[in-house]
N, C-alpha and C positions, 0 to 999 in steps of 0.2 A: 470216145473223146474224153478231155481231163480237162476240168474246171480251174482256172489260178484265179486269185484273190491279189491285188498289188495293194499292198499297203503302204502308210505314208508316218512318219513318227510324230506326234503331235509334240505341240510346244510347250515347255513347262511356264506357270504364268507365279509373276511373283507381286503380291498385292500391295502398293506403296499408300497409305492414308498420309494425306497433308492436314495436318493439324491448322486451322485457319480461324482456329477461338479469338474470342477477343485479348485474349490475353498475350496472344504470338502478334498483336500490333504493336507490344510494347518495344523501344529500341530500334534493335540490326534483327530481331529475330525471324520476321516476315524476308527479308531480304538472303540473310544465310540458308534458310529451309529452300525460297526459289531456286536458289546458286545449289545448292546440295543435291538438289532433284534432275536439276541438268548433270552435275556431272554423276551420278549415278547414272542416269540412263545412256549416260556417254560410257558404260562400266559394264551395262550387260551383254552379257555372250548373247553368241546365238545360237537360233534354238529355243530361247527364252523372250517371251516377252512379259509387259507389266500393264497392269491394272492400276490405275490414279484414282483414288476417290478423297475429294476436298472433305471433311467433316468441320461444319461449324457448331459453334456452342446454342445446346437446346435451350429452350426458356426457360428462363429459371431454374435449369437443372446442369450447368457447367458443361466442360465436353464430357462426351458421351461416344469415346472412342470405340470402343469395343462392341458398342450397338448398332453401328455402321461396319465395324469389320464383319459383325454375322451377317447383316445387311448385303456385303460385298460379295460372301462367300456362297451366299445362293447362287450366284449367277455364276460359280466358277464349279467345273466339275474337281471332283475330290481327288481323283486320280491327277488330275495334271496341276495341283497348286504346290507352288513349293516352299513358300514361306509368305512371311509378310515383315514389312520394313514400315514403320513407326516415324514422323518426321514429326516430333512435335515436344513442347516445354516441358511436359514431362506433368503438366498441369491433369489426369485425367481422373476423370469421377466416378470410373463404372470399371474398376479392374478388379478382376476376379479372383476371388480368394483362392480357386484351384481351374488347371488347366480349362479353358471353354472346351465343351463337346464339338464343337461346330470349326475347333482346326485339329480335331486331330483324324487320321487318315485312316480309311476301311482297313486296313492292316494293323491298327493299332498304334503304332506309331505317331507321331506327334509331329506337329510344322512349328518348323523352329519362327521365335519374333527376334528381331532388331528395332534397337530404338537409337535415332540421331537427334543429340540435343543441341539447338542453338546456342551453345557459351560454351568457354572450357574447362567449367568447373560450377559447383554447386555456390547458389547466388544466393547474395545474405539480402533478405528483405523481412520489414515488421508488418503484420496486419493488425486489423482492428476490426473482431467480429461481434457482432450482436447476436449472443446465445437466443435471447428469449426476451421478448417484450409486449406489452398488450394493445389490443388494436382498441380497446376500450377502456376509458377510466373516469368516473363521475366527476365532476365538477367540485372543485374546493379538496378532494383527495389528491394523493401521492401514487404518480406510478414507477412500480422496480421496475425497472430494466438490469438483466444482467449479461454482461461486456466480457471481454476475452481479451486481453493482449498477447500474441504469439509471434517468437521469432524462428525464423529457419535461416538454417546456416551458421545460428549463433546458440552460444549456451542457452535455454529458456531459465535465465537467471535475474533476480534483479529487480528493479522498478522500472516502470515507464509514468510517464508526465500525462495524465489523460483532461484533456476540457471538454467541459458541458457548457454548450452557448443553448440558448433556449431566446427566441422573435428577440423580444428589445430588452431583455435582461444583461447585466453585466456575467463575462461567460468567468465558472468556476473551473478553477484545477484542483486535483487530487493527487495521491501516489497510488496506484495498483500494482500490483505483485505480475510480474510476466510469464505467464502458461497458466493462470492459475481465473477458475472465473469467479468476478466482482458484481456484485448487486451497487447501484444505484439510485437514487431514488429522483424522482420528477416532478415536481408539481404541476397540476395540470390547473389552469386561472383559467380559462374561457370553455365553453362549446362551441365544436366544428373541431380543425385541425389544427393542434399544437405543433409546431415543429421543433423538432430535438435534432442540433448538432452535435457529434461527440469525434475529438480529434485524439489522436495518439501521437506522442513525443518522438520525431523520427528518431532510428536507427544510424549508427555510425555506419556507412560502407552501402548501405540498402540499396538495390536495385530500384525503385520507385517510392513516391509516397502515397502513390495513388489509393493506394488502399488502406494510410494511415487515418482515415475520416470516413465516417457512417451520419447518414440522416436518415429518421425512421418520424414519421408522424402520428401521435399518440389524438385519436379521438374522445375531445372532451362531450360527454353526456350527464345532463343533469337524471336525479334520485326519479326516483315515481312522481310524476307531474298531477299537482293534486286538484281537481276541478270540480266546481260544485255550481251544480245545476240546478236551476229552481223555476218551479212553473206554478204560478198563480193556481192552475185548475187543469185538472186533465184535457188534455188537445192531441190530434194527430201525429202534431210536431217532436213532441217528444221522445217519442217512440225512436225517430231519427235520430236526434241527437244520443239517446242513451244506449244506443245498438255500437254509432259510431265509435262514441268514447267509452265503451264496452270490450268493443274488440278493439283497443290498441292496449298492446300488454305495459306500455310505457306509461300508462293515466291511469291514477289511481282518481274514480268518478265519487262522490258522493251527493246522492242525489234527493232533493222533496219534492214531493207537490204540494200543495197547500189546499186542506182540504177543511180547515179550522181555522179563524186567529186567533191570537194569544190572549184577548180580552173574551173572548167566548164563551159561555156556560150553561151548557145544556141543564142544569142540575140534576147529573146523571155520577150515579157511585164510580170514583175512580176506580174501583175492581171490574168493573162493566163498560169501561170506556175504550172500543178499539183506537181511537184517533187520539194523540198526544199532541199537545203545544206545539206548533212550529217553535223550534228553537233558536229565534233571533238574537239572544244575546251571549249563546256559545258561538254563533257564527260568523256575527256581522261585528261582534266586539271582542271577544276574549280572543278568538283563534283565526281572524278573517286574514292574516297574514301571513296565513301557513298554507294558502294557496295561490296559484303561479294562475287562476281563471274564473272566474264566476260569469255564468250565462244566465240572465234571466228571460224564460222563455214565455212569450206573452204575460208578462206579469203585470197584474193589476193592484196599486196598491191601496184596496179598499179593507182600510180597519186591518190590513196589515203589520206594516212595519209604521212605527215610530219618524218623524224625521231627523231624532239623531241619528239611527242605524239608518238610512238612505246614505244621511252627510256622511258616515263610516265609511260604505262604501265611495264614495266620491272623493275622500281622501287617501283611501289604498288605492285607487285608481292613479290619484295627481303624485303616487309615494313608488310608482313601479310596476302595478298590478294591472291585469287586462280582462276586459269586459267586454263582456258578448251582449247584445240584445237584439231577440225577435220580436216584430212588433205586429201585432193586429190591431184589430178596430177597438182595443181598449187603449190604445197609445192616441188615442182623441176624443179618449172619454175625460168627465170630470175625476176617475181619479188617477191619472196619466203620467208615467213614472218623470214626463215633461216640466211636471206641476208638482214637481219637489226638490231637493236640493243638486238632484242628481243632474238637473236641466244644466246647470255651468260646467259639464262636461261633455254635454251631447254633441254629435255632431248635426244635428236636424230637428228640426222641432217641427210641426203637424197644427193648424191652427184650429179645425175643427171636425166634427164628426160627418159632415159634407165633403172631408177632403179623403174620405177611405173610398176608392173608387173599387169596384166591380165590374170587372168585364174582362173578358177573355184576352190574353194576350201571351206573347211569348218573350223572355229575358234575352237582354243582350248584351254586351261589353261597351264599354266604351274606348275611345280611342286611349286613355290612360289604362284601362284593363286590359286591353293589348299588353301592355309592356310591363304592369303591376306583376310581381313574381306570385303572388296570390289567385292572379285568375288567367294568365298569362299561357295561353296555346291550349286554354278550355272551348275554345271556340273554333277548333278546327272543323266541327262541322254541326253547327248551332243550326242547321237547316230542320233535324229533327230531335232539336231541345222540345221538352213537354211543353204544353201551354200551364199557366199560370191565371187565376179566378179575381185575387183581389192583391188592390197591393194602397199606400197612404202617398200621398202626396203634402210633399213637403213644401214649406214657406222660404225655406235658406239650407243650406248647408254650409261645413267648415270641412276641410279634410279631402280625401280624396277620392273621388263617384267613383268606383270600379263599374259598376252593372247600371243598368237601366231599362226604362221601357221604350217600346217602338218610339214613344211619343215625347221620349228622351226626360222623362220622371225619373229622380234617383233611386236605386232600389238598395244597393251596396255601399254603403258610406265607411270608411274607415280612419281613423284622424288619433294623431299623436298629442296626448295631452300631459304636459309634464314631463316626469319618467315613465309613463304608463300607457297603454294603447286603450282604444275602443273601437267595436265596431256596430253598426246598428246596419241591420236587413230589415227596409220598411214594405215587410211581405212575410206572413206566416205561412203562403204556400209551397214552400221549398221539398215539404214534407210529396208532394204531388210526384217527381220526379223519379219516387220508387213504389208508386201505385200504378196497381190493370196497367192500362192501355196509354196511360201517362208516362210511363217507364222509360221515359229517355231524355236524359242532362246529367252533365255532372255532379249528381247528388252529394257522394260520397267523399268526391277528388276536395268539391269547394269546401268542406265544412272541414277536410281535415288541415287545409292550406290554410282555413280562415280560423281557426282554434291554435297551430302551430306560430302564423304570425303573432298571433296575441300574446303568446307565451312566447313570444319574442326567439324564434330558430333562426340559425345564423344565413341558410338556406331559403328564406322567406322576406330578408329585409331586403326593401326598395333600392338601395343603394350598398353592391356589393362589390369587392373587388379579388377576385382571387388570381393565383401566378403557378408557372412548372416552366422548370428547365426540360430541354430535352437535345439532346447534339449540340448542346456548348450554344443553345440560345434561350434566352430566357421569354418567355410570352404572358403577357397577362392581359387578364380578361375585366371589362367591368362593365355591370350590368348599372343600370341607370333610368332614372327618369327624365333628367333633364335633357333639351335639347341642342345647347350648346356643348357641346364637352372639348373645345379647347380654350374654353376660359377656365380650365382648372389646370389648378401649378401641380402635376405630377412631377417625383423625384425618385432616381433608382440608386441605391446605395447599395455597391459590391461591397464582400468578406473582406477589402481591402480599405475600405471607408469611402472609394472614390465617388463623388456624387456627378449624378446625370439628370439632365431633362429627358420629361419621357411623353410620346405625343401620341396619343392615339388617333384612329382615325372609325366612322362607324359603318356596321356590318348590318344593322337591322333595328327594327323595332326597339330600344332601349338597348344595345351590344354594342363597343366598342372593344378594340384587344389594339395591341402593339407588341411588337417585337425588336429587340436588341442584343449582341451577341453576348454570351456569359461566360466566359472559358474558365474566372475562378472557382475555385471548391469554397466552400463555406453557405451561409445562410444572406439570401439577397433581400433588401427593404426596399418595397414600396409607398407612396404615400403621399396624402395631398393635404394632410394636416387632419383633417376627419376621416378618412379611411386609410388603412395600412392592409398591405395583405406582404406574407413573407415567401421564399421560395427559395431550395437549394439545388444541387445538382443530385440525380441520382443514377445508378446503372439501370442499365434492364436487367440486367443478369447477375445478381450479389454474389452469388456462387462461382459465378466466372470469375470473378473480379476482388475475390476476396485474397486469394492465393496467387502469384503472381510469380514467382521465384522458379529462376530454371532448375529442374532439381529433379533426382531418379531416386529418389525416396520411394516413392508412390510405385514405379514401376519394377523396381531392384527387387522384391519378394518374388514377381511372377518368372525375372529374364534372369536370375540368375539359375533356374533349374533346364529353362528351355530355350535361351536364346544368348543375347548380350547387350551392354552398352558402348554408346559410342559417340564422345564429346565433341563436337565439329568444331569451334573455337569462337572467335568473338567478335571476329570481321568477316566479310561475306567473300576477303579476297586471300585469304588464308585457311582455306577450311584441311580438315583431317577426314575426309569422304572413302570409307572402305570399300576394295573391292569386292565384285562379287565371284563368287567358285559354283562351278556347280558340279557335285562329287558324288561317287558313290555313296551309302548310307553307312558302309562299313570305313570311309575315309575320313570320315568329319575329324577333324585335328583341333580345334578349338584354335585355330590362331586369329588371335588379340586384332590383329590386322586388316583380316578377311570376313566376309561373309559368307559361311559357307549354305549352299542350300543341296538337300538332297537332291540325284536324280531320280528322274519319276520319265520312266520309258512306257509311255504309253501311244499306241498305234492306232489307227484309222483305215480302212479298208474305203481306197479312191477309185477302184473299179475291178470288174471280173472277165475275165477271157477265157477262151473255149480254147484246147489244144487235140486238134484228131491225132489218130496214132496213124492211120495211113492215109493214102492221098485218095481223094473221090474215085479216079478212074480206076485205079486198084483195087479199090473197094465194089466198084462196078463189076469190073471183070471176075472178079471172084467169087460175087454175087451170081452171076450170069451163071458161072462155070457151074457151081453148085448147084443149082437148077437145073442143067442140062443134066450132071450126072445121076443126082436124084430119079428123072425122068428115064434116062437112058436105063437104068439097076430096075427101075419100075416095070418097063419096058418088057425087058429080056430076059427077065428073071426066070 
């Protein structure tokens, strides 16, 4: 018998990628690519069929065409691909300096590409890019930024018209040279987030202006934050505080304890003397304003300080400056930092040494520490906060209780005096919370939220309002203590001047947001006369969105050795849609018109059959017969 194999000739596949970036929204362009894709597939032969693969633009990395064609070409065997067809702007970010490995064919040979562009010719459009800018810049400095203006389709010749708007400044122009990159300069006036608009002069003829405007947010941070810690006498406490503001690289700490005062005299040889003067009139006089904190940690002011250097402090405080105090049971003694000048800026005062209570308890928030950004979602599970030994009990306060005890005694007072903040913790056991078996509260989170308010972070204030566009709506957020918030006159001022009422409605504990649509470009104001926060529009994608222009620049290096172009035109109802051929490898003619694709004759085996050479009974009987004469020759032999 003879085995047949029936084979079937497999189909050659040809791989079409739809460009579908953000960039192919602009225009007819999403609409000509549809119409192109139908009448192409209304164009293939048969015998052939096609592979679609959409590619959208990566994050933050443009399209990335060609890392979805190898993507595609896994799934396609090498033998039956015969090209690949390009539907896209011509926008791509990842094309290959020399042919990709992954389309050319185990023979060596090469799969030709086609590219169809949406328009009928290369489109003039200006961008406006930001080379290089810092995500960081101190406070009262200058940050460069340096800018690019580039045009395609047009000479890079010439000046363009560039403005810098900057929140509520009057916006400046300049001339910059076109193709060429420019330095800038910014000042940055607050911490948190400055915002920088910078707009380009459009282009005569340009395809879009969408990309004649960049906003980039330049974060203001103050120098080394300089904080000076003072402790009456060595305590537990300390140790906290100078580990905390130890390890943050942004505090420059300076730190005593006082272990002498300055009228003291052992009459002991200053050569033999380890302990020197507290230094209270380089600190609290000459230089006390060169710091942004002063904590006095249990300090007792006995034969200390003087009470002009208390009033010193008490006037850097009413002048801008913030002050921390821990207080034990020397805050209701006779020499009690309450019972010196310092008392006109306290927020609590302590009436006697009968009111430092002892007994075990555990700290809690109050219903304004719920919502205070300083102790604000530290209490998510105050179940197993440490317990606490001693704490004072106060006669009044002024300012705002954050914490408390069971018994609703104020523990956390923090109050606005002047330009300057204070805060007093009437409890020197805070230190408890990163000891043994005591080890659990927010030790760490409170002291750095309650030292960061003081020093005034923009992150930290009780009433804040910040904004982001996002899909042509603008949303802003404000955080608050009060609990009315529509007895405040919000106002939204578009890039166009136009003013709006703006109404929030509330979400939670101190959170209010609203929303409104934005569809201008430019820098948007909010503001209710005491808070302003600003906002513009920005892309997800700058990369996608920086180059815009249909244009075979970008792809002309690679399709002029292995493939072609091919301009479809400018309306979705006129397109220039080539055929496809599909030809010998020794036919390829290059015509302008066509798209030729090799053929690739590749086969498949769809079943096997068995063919005998004679018929069974024939076979039988001659089988038989054989036997018999065998037998018979045996026989008679």
């Amino acid at each position: 018998m003879i085995f047949k194999n029936h084979q079937q000739i497999l189909p050659e596949t040809i791989l079409i990628m739809m460009d579908q970036s953000d960039s192919m929204s602009i225009g007819n362009r999403t609409k000509i690519a549809n119409e192109a894709l139908q009448q192409l597939q209304n164009k293939v032969p048969k015998n052939v069929r096609t592979k679609i693969v959409t590619v959208h633009n990566a994050y933050q990395q443009g399209t990335q065409l060609f890392q979805s064609i190898q993507k595609a070409t896994d799934e396609i065997p090498a033998s039956q691909l015969g090209g690949v067809v390009l539907i896209t702007d011509g926008q791509v970010n990842d094309v290959p300096k020399k042919f990709p490995k992954f389309l050319t064919l185990p023979n060596q040979k090469t799969v030709p590409i086609y590219a169809l562009l949406p328009a009928s010719k290369e489109q003039t459009d200006r961008s406006l890019k930001i080379l290089h800018a810092p995500a960081y810049t101190i406070v009262g400095k200058e940050a460069t930024i340096q800018v690019q203006v580039n045009d395609t389709g047009s000479p890079q010749s010439g000046d363009a018209t560039l403005t810098i708007m900057q929140e509520d400044k009057q916006p400046i122009t300049m001339q910059v040279p076109v193709g060429k990159p420019q330095n800038i300069t910014i000042p940055v006036t607050h911490t948190g987030k400055n915002l920088v608009g910078l707009s380009a002069s459009p282009l005569k003829g340009e395809i879009s202006e969408i990309n004649n405007h960049q906003t980039l947010y330049i974060h203001g941070i103050r120098d080394k934050l300089r904080v000076l810690l003072v402790s009456s006498a060595p305590n537990q406490g300390e140790r906290a505080w100078r580990s905390l503001l130890k390890s943050d690289p942004s505090v420059d700490l300076v730190h005593f304890t006082i272990l002498r005062s300055a009228e003291q005299n052992e009459n002991i040889p200053d050569s033999e003397l380890a302990l020197i003067p507290f230094p209270v009139n380089e600190l609290f006089m000459q230089k006390i304003n060169q710091f942004d904190l002063i904590i006095l940690d249990s300090f007792e002011n006995r034969y200390t300080l003087p009470s002009y250097y208390i009033a010193s402090i008490a006037n850097y405080v009413k002048n801008g400056g913030g002050l921390l105090l821990i207080s034990g049971p020397e805050f209701a003694q006779q020499f009690s930092l309450q019972n010196s000048p310092l008392r006109s800026i306290l927020p609590a005062t302590v009436l006697s040494p009968t009111d430092v209570i002892e007994q075990k308890f555990k700290p809690e928030l109050t219903n304004l520490g719920q919502k205070h950004p300083v102790t604000k979602g530290l209490n998510k599970d105050n179940s197993i906060w440490g317990s606490w030994y001693r704490y004072l009990k106060a006669d009044h306060t002024e300012g705002e209780v954050l914490m408390q005890t069971p018994g609703q005694s104020p523990l956390l007072i923090l109050n606005h005096v002047d330009k300057g903040r204070v805060a007093l913790l009437l409890s020197d056991q805070i230190w408890l919370w990163s000891k043994g078996s005591n080890k659990n509260g927010p030790q760490a989170e409170l002291l750095r939220r309650l030292s960061h308010w003081l020093m005034k972070e923009p992150e930290l204030e009780e009433e804040q309002l910040s904004a982001f566009i996002k899909d042509q709506k603008l949303t802003v957020e404000w955080h608050t203590l009060t609990n009315n918030i529509n007895n405040q006159d919000f106002t939204v001022t578009s890039p166009s001047g136009v003013v709006q009422p703006l109404q929030f409605k509330t979400i939670e504990n101190g959170e209010a947001t609203a929303t409104i649509p934005a569809k201008e470009d430019g820098i948007w104001k909010i503001t209710n006369g005491s808070l302003t926060a600003y906002a513009a529009p920005q892309t997800s994608d700058p990369v996608e969105m920086t180059d815009i222009a249909v244009t075979g620049q970008k792809l002309d290096p690679l399709l002029q050795q292995y493939g072609r172009m091919y301009w479809l035109g400018d309306t979705p109802n006129h397109l220039k849609v080539p055929d496809i051929h599909v030809v010998k490898h020794d036919k390829v003619n290059g015509n302008s018109s066509v798209m030729d694709f090799p053929e690739h004759v590749t086969y498949t085996t769809t079943k096997q059959s068995i063919h005998h050479i004679l018929s069974p009974w024939l076979a039988l009987i001659i089988g038989l017969g054989s036997i018999f004469m065998a037998w018979y020759r045996e026989s008679f032999s």
